[in-house]
N, C-alpha and C positions, 0 to 999 in steps of 0.2 A: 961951582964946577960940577959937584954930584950932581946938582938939582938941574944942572941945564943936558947932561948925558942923560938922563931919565928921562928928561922932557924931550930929548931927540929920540929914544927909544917908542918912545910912547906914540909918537909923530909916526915913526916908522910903521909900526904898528897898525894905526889907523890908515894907510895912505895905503899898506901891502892888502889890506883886509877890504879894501876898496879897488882893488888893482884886482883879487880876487873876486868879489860879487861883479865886476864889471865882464872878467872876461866868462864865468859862470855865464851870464845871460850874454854873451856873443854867440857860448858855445849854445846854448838853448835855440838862439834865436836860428843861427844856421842847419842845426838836427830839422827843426822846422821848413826849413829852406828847402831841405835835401830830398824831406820826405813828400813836399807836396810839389819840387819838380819830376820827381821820381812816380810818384801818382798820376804827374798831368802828359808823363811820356808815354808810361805805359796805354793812358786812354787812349794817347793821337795813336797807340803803334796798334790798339785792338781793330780789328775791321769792324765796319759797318753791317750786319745783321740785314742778310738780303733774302726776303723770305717771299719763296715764287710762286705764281697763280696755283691754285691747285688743279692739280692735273684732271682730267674727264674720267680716268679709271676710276681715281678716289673716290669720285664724285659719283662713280656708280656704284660704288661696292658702298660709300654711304649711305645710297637709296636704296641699296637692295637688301645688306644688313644692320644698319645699325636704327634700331626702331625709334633710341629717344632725338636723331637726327629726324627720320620720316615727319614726325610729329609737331618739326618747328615751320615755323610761317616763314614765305621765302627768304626776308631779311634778314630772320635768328641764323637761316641755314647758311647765309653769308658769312654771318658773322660767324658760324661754328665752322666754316671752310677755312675760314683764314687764320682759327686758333688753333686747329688741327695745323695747318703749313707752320705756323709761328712756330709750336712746338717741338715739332720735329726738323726746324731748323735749329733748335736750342739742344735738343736731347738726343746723343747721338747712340745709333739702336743697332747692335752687334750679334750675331749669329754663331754661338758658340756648339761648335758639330750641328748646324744645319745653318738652310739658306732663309735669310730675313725677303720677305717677301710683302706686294703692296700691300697685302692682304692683312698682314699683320702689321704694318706702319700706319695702315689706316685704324685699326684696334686699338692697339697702344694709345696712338693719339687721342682718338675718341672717349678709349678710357681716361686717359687724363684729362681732359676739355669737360668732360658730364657734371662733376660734383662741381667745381668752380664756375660753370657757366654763368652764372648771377653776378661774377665779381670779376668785373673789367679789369683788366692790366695785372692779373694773376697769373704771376711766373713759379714754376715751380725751382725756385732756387738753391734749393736741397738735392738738386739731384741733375747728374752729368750723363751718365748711361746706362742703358738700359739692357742689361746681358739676357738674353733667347733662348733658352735651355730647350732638347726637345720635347722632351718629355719629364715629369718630376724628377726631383732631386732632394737628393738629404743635406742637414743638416752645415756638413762639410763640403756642399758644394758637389759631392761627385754622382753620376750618372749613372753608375753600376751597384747593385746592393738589392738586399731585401727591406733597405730600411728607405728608402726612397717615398717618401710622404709630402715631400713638400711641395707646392706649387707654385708659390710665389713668394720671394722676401725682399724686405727693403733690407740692405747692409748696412753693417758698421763697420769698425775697426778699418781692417785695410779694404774693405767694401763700401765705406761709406763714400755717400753721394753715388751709389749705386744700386737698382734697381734688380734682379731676376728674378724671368716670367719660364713659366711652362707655355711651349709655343700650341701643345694639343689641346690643352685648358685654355687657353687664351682664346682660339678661335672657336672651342663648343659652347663658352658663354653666350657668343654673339649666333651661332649658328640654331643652340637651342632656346628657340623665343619666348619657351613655355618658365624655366628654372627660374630659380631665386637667388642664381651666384653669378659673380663675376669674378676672378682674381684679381684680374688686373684694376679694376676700379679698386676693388678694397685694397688692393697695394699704394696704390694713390691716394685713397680715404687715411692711410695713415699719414700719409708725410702730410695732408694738410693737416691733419692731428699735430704733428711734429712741429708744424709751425712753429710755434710758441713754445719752444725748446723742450716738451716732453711728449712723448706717446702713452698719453693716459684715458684717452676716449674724452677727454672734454676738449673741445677746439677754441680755445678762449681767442685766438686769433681772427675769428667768424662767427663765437659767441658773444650775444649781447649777455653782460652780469648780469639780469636777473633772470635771464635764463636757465642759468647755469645749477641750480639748487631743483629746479623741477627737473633738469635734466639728469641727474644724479639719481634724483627719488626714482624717476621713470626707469631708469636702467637698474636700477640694484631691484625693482619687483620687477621687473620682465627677465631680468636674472635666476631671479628665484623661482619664476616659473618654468622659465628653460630646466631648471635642474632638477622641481619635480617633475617633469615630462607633460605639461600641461599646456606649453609652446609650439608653433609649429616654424619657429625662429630655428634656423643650423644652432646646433648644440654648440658647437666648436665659440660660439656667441658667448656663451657662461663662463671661458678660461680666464676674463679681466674683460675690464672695463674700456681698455682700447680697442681688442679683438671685437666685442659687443659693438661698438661703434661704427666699424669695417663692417661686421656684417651684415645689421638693418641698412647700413648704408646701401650695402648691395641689393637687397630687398625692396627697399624705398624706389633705386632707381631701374631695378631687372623687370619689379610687377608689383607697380606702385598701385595699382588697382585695390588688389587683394590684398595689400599693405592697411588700407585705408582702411579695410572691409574688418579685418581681422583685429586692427593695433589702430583703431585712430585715434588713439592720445599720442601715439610713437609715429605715427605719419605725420601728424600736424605740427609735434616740435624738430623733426627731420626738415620737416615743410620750413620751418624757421632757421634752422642752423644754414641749411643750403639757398635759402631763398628760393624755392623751386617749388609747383604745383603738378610735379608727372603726373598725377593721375586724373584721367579724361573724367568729364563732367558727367553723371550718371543720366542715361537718357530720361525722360521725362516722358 
């Protein structure tokens, strides 16, 4: 009689412990169920991405300012019309104490369309909007101060997937055709940094590996030059190795000429990270 209440305990045992791993994997199975109806709703509920002809103003302020536009063959200029329109139906672009204007929708865009233009169906998925500040701003964001230095940042924390531009910096880039900065690109030039989950000035996302070791040597001596004053690289290039990144980039793509002329070890692996040739073929 003991032996046969054991043997019914034991029974039970196994049969609850099976009653158990069964509805475990019900419940597994349905978490599953829920999360990839809940995925395929929210797709059907997202809209369709309707991104419009560019407008003829664009299309002039293109022509008249942005010089690495001028310089594409009519089909690149197509296709940089319609990555400018994609963008800025993606990236929504806010006026904070002034008015956003085409002027600066077309800038924006352009600045983020230049570094990626080699690399088809590059979204910049890191980032929602892009806040227009009028003029520099510090560190905290405000408008008023003597400490008011900055011109452009990518945010974090509760800024992140957020962009601010200086709107007077933003448009003397493009208006002065001689300098060697851009903000707004090097704003840009980081989050493709960022790709690849850190901003460290190597873009292993659009780096081929064995690139990556000449491009380290290359920066830590053009680094070193910058700091004995023997560069003619923006100083602000020698704080780290991301900021260094941002700013030949800016160099590379503002007056890739004199880039070449001065740095062509750093032109021609710029030349490789971005897959791009700015600089026009020296006459003959």
């Amino acid at each position: 009689m003991i032996f046969s209440i054991k043997y019914n305990v034991k029974q039970l045992r196994i049969t609850f412990n099976a009653v158990m791993d069964t509805l475990l994997i019900v419940i597994v199975v349905l978490a599953v169920l829920v999360l990839i109806i809940g995925l395929v709703l929210k797709s059907a509920k997202k809209k369709p991405l309707i991104v419009q002809p560019i407008p003829e103003s664009f299309r002039q302020l293109l022509a008249e300012q942005v010089v690495f536009y001028k310089q594409l063959s009519p089909d690149k200029k197509q296709e940089f019309e319609k990555r400018v329109q994609l963008f800025l139906a993606q990236v929504r672009i806010t006026g904070v104490k002034t008015t956003v204007e085409d002027m600066d929708k077309v800038f924006i865009a352009s600045s983020a369309v230049i570094p990626i233009f080699s690399f088809p169906g590059w979204e910049y998925v890191n980032l929602h909007e892009i806040l227009l500040y009028p003029d520099s701003f510090n560190h905290d964001f405000e408008q008023k101060g003597n400490d008011r230095n900055v011109l452009g940042m990518v945010g974090n924390g509760a800024y992140n997937h957020v962009m601010i531009l200086s709107q007077h910096e933003l448009r003397q880039a493009f208006i002065n055709k001689t300098g060697k900065s851009n903000t707004a690109l090097h704003e840009f030039v980081h989050l493709v940094d960022k790709t690849d989950g850190s901003v460290d000035g190597i873009p292993e996302f659009i780096l081929q590996q064995q690139y990556i070791l000449p491009w380290l040597q290359l920066m830590h001596k053009e680094i070193k030059e910058i700091l004995e004053d023997k560069s003619d690289i923006n100083p602000y290039g020698a704080t780290n190795e991301a900021e260094f990144f941002a700013v030949v980039a800016e160099y590379f793509f503002e007056r890739p000429e004199l880039l070449q002329q001065k740095h062509p070890e750093l032109y021609q692996l710029l030349s490789t990270i971005f897959k791009q040739q700015p600089a026009k073929p020296a006459a003959s």
